[in-house]
VEXKOLLO-883093 format. One record per residue (C-alpha): residue number from 1; residue in three letters; x, y, z. Coordinates in steps of 0.5 Angstrom, whole numbers, plus 500, padded with zeros to 3 digits. Layout:
<pts>
(NUM, 'Ala', (X, Y, Z))
...
</pts>
This chain:
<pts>
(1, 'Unk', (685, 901, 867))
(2, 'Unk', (684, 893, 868))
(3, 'Unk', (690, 889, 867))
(4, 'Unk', (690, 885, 860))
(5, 'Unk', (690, 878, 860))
(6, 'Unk', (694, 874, 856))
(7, 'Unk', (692, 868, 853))
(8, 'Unk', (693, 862, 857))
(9, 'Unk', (692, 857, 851))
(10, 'Unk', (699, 860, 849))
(11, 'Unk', (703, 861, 854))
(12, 'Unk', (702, 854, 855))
(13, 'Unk', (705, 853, 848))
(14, 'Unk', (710, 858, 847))
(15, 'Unk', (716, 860, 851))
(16, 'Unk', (718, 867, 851))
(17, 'Unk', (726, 868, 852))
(18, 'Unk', (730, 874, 854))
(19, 'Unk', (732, 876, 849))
(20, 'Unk', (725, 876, 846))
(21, 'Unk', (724, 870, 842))
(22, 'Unk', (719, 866, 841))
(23, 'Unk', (719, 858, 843))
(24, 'Unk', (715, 852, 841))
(25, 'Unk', (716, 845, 842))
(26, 'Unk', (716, 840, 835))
(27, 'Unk', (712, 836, 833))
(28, 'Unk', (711, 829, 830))
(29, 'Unk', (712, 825, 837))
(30, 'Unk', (706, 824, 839))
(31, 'Unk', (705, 818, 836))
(32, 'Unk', (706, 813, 831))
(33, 'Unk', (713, 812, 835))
(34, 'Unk', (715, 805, 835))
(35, 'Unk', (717, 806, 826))
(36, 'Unk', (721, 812, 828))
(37, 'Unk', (728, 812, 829))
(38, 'Unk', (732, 813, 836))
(39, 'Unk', (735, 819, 832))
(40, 'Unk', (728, 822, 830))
(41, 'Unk', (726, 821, 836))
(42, 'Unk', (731, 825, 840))
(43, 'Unk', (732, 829, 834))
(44, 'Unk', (725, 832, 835))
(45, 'Unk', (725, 833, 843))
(46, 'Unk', (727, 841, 846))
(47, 'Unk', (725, 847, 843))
(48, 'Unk', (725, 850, 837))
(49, 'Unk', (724, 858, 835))
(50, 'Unk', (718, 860, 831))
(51, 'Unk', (719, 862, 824))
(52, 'Unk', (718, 870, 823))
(53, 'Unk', (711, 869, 820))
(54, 'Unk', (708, 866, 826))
(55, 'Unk', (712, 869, 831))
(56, 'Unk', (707, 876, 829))
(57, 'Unk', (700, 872, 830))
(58, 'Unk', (703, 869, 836))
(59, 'Unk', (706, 875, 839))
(60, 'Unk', (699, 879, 840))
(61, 'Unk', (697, 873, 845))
(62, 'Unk', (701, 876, 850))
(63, 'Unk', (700, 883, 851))
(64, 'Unk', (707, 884, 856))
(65, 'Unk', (713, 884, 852))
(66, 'Unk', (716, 881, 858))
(67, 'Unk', (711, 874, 859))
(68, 'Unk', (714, 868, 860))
(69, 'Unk', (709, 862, 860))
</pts>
């Protein structure tokens, strides 16, 4: 059997932690900045877990349980 290819678009965007969580960065920092406070800005940096609605769409975009992208 030929191995199964994760999808790269994802692994760009998500990261899988070891306890099987799903991450994403926020959005909103991007543009637009200079209107936004300092708190908003710092507030929005890091990473955030995936809401479970989404976390079953993304999960089918990697085939290995144990993919860090």
């Amino acid at each position: 059997m030929p191995k199964m290819k994760t999808n790269k678009a994802a692994a760009r965007r998500f990261k899988i932690t070891s306890t099987g969580k799903i991450l994403r960065r926020q959005a909103g920092k991007r543009h637009l900045n200079e209107w936004k406070s300092a708190n908003d800005k710092r507030n929005l940096g890091g990473w955030v877990a995936l809401s479970k609605d989404q976390e079953k769409n993304v999960r089918e975009l990697f085939p290995y349980p144990k993919y860090v992208g």
